[in-house]
C-alpha positions in Angstrom: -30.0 -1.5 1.6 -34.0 -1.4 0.3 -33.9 0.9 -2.8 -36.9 2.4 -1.5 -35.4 3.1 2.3 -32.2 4.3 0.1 -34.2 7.0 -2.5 -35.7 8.0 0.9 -32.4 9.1 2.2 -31.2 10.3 -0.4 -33.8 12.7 -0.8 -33.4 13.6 3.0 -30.1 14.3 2.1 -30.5 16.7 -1.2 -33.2 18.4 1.2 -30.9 19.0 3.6 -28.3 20.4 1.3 -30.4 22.9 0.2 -31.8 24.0 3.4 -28.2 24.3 5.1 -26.7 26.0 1.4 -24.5 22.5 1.0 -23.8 22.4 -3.2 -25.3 18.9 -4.0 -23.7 18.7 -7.1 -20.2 18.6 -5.9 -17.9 15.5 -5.0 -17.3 15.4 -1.9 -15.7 12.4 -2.0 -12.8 14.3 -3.5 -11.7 11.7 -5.7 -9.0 13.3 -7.6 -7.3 14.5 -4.6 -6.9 10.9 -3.4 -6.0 9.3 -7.2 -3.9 12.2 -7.2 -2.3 12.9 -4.1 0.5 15.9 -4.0 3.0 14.6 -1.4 4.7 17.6 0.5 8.3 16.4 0.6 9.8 18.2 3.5 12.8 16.0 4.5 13.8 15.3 7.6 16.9 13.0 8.6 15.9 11.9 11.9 12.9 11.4 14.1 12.7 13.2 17.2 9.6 11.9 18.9 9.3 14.5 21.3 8.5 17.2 19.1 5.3 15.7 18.3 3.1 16.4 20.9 0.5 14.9 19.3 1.4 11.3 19.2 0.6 8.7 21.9 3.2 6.9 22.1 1.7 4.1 24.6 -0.3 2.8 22.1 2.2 2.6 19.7 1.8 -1.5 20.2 0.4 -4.4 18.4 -2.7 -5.7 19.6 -2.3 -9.2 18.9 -6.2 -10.1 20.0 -5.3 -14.0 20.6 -2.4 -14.1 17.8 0.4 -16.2 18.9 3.7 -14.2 17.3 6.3 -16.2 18.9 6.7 -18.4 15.6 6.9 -15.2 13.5 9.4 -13.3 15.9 11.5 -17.5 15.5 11.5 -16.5 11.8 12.7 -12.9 12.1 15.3 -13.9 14.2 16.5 -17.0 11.4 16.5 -14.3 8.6 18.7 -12.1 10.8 21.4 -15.2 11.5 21.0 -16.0 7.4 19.2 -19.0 7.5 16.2 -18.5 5.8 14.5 -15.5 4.0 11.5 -13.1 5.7 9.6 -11.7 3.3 6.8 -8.8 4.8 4.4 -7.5 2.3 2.5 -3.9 3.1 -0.4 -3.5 1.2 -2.4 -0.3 1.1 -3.6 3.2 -0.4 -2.2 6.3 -1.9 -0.7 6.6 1.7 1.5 3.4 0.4 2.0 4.0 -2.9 4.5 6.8 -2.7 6.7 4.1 0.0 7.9 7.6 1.9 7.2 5.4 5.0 7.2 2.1 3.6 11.1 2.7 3.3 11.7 3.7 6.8 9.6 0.5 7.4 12.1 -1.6 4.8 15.4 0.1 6.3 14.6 -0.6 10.1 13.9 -4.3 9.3 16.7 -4.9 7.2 18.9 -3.3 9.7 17.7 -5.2 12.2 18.2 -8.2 10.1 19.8 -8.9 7.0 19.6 -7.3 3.8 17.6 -9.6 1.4 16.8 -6.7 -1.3 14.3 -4.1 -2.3 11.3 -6.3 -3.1 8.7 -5.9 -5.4 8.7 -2.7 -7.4 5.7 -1.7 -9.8 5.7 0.7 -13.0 3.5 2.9 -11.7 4.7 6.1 -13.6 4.2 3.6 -16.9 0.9 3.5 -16.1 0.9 7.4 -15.3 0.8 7.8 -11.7 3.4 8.9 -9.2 6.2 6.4 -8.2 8.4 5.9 -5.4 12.0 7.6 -5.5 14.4 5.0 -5.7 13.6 2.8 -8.8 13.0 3.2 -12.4 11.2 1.8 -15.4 12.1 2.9 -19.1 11.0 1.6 -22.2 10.6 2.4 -25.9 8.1 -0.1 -26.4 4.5 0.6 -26.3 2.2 -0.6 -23.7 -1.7 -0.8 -22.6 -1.5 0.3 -18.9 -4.4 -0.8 -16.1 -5.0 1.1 -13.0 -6.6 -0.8 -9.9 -9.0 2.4 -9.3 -9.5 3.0 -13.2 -12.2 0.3 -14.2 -12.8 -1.1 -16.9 -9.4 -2.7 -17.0 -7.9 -2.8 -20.1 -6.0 -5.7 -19.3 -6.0 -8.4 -17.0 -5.3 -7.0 -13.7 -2.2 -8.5 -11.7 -2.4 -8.1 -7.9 -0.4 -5.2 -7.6 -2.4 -3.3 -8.7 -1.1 -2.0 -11.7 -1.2 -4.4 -15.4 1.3 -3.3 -18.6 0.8 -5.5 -21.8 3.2 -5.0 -24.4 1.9 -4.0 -28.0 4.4 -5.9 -30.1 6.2 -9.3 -29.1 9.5 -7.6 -29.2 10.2 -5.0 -26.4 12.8 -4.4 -24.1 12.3 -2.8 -19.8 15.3 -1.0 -18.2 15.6 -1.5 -14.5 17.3 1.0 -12.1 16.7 0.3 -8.2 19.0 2.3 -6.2 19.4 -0.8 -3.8 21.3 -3.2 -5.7 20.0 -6.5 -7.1 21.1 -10.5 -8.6 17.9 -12.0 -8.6 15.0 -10.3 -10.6 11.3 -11.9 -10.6 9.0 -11.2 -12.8 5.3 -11.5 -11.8 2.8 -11.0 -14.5 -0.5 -12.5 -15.6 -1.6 -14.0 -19.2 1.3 -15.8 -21.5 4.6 -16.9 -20.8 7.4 -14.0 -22.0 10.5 -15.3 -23.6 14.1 -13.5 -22.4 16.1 -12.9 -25.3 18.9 -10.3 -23.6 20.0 -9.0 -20.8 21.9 -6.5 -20.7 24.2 -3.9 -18.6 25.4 -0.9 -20.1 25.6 -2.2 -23.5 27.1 -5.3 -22.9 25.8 -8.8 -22.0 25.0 -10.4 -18.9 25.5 -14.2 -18.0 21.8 -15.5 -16.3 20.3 -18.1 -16.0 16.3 -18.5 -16.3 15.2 -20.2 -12.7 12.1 -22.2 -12.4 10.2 -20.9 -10.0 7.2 -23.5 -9.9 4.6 -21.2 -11.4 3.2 -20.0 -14.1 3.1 -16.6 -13.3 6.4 -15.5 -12.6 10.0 -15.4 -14.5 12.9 -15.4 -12.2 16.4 -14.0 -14.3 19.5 -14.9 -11.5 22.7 -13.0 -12.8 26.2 -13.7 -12.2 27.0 -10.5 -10.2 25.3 -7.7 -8.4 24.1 -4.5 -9.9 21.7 -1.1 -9.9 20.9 -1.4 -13.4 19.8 -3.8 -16.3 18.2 -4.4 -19.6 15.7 -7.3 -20.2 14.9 -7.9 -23.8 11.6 -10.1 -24.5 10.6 -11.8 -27.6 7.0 -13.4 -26.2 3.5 -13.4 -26.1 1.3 -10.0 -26.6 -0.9 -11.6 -23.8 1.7 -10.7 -20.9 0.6 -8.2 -18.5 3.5 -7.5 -16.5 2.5 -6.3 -12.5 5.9 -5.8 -11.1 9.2 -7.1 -10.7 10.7 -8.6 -7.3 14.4 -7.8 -6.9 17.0 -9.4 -4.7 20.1 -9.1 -3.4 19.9 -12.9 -1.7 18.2 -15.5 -1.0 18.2 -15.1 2.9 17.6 -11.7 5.0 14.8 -10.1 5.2 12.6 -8.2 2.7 10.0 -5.8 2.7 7.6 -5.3 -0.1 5.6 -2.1 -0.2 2.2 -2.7 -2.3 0.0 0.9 -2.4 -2.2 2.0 -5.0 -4.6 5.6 -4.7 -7.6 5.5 -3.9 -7.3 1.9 -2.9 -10.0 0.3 -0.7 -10.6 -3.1 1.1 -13.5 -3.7 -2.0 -11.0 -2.6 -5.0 -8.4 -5.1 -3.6 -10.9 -8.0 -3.3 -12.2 -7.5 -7.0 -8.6 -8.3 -8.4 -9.3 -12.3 -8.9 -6.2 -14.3 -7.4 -5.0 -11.5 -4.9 -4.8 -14.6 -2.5 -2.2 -16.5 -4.9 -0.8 -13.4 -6.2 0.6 -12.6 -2.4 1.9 -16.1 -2.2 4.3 -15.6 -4.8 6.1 -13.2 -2.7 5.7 -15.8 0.5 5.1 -13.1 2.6 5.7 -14.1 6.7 3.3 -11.0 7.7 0.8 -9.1 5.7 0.7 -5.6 6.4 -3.0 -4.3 5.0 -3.2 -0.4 5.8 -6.7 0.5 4.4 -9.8 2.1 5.4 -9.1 6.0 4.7 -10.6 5.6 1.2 -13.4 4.2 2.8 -14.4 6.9 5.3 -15.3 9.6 1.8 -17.8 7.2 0.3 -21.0 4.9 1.6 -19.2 2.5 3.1 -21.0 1.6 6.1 -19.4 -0.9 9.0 -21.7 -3.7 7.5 -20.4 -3.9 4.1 -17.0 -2.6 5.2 -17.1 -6.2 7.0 -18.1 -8.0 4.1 -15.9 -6.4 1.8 -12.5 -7.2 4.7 -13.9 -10.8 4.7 -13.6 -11.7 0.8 -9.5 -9.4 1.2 -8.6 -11.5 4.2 -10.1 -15.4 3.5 -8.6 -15.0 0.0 -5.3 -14.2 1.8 -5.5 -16.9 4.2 -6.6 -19.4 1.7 -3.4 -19.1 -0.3 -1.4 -18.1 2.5 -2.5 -20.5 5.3 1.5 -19.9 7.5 1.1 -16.0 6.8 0.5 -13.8 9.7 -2.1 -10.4 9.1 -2.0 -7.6 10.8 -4.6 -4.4 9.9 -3.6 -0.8 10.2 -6.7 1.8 10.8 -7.3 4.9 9.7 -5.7 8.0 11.4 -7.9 11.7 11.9 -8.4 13.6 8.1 -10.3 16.5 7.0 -13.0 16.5 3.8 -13.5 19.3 2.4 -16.9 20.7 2.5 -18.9 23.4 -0.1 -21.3 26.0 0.3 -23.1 28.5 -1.7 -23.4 31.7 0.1 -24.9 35.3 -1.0 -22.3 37.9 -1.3 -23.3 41.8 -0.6 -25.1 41.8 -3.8 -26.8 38.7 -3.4 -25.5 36.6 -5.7 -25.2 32.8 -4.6 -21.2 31.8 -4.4 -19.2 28.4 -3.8 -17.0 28.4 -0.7 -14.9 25.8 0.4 -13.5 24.6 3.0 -12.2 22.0 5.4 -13.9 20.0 8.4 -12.6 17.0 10.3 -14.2 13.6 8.6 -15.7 12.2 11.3 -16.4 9.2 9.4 -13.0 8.1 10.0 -14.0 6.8 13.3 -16.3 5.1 12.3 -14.1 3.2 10.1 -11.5 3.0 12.1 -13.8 1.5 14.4 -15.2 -1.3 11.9 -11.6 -2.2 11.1 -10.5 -2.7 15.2 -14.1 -4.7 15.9 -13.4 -7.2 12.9 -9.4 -8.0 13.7 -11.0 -8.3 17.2 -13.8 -10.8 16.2 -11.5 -12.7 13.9 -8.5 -12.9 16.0 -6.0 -10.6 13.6 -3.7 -8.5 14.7 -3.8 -4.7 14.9 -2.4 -1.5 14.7 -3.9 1.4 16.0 -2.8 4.5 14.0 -6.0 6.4 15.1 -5.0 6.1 18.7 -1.9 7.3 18.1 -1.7 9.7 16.1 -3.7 11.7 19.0 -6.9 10.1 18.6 -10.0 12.0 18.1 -8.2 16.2 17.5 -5.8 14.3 16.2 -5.8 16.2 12.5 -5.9 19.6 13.9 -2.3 18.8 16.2 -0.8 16.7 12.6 -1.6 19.4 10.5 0.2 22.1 12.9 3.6 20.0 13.4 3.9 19.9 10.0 3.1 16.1 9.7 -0.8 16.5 7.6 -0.6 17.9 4.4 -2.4 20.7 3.2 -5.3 18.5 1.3 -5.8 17.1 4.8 -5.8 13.2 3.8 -2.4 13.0 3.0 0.9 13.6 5.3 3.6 15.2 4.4 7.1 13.1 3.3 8.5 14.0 7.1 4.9 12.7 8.3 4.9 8.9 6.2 8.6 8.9 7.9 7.1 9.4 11.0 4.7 6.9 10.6 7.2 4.6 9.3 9.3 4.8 12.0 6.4 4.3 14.4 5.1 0.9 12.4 8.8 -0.3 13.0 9.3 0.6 16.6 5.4 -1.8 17.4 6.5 -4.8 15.1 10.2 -4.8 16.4 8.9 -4.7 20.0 6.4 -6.9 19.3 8.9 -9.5 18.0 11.2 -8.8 21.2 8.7 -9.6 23.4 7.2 -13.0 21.3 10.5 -14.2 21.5 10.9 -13.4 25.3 7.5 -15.4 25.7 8.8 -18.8 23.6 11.7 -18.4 25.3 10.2 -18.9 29.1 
């Protein structure tokens, strides 16, 4: 935009903050709300569509927009038999990172299939922010931690989002993972680390060190199955480790959930070798679930575009067989200050919350671009009631009280939903190859 058109604006904009008793000063992008997010965990076992009145469930579909799946639902169907190994990777937000509904995702195409693991898990509560549930990182060691949404890095920054480089060359990582593992990958960035141990409850493990073709990943195959381990490292102090991949076998399917707060479509695309990074994990179908960040800044449909364009080619250029599918945004509130006079006149802050209307707009620039490009998409605006939606979420318990996140029963929800397109999706692409 022309800096002068944009100082223009800008000074419509603090005029008009005044006039209508808007504070200027605050954040309205609420920043640490969505770096931060408090998940309401409200648990629910099962889903019971029908008492959310909300949803519209007839748009609970893929919308392919030219895409031929038939190939994709050939490969599904291979991993299920144990032939081969279907690897899905969902990238996203803070709506991600927590995986309430990326493991409903994971269970319902692994029981659908075949069970190739848990996938990638990252140390996000190393680098201090919330984690999912079922795995664990410990160490004694020391580390310098990097945070997609926390720039400068501090380190090189892998492309999950998240970088740990160890402070001495000697260091050991204990791995829990409630979903029970042989095969652990290690993807990191910088120089090569040297296995010294591994270990299980004190007491040695047979492995073997498998080449896995690149130099940015160290694959540890152990002689039996297990929920726990101890890698020691004597290496390089140049390692930044982003994650760890574990499997259970080298056929199935797997689902790797990839979510980091705050996260946006420009954030992703500044991490250099995102494209390659992905590959590693040779993901069958990219998942990208962004735009909600988006709607609480200046992103405009323009540079929205540009900044999907440099995520997506640099996904297709390393992952030319991979299949993309975009998730938009669903209804939120923003929360909103003004300065009123009390009774004795005195100017005070009150807050409170209005639908972002902005999402739309997003949402919007996210469906016109998979339809100009010819990606697949999923429209969670739609269906989660379209525009009103919030207001219905929020009162079946399935919005959270911030009003940008859901609660744990609402990313199940979600979850479920996701599963019930793709695995009708694949039903049908598989009814089409077979005519």
């Amino acid at each position: 935009m022309n800096k002068r058109i944009y100082s223009i604006l800008s000074a419509v904009w603090l005029v008009t903050c005044c006039a209508y008793g808007v504070d200027a000063s605050d954040d309205d992008s609420q920043a640490d709300l969505r770096l931060n997010p408090d998940i309401e965990d409200t648990m629910v076992e099962a889903i019971d569509y029908s008492g959310y009145k909300f949803l519209n469930l007839t748009a609970d579909t893929i919308e392919l927009n030219g895409r031929d799946w038939s190939g994709l639902a050939s490969r599904f169907k291979s991993a299920a038999r144990g032939d081969s190994l279907f690897s899905v990777v969902y990238l996203g937000d803070s709506h991600i990172q927590a995986d309430f509904g990326g493991s409903v995702l994971r269970e319902r195409l692994i029981n659908a299939s075949r069970k190739a693991g848990r996938g990638i898990i990252i140390p996000f509560k190393l680098a201090a922010t919330n984690q999912p549930v079922d795995y664990r990182f410990n160490t004694q060691a020391q580390f310098i931690a990097s945070k997609l949404l926390k720039q400068p890095w501090a380190t090189e920054m892998p492309f999950t989002g998240i970088g740990l480089q160890p402070v001495e060359r000697q260091y050991s990582i204990d791995i829990h993972s409630e979903m029970a593992f042989s095969r652990m990958r290690f993807i990191y960035t910088g120089g090569v680390p040297g296995v010294s141990a591994v270990t299980a409850d004190a007491d040695s493990l047979a492995y073997a060190l498998v080449d896995g073709g690149a130099g940015s990943e160290l694959t540890i195959a152990l002689d039996r199955s297990l929920c726990d381990a101890k890698v020691s490292f004597k290496g390089d102090k140049s390692t930044v480790f982003g994650g760890v991949e574990l499997l259970s076998d080298t056929v199935g399917t797997v689902v790797h959930s990839i979510g980091n707060n705050g996260a946006t479509y420009s954030s992703y695309a500044l991490v250099e070798g995102v494209g390659s990074g992905l590959s590693q994990l040779n993901p069958d179908l990219v998942i990208i679930a962004l735009g909600t960040n988006e709607a609480f800044g200046r992103t405009d449909a323009v540079s929205l575009h540009a900044d999907m364009s440099t995520l997506i080619d640099a996904v297709r250029r390393h992952n030319p067989g991979t299949e993309i599918m975009l998730v938009g945004p669903a209804e939120c509130y923003k929360k909103v200050t003004k300065r009123v006079r009390n009774k004795q006149g005195k100017l005070r802050r009150v807050s409170s919350q209005v639908v972002n209307t902005k999402v739309l707009t997003i949402r919007n620039a996210i469906r016109d671009f998979a339809r100009q490009e010819g990606i697949a998409y999923y429209d969670h605006y739609e269906i989660a009631g379209s525009t009103g939606g919030a207001a219905k979420m929020k009162k079946d318990g399935v919005l959270s009280k911030d009003g940008v996140h859901y609660t744990a029963q609402g990313y199940r929800l979600w979850g479920n939903l996701l599963a019930d397109a793709i695995l009708n999706q694949f039903m049908k692409s598989e009814s089409i190859e077979k005519k």
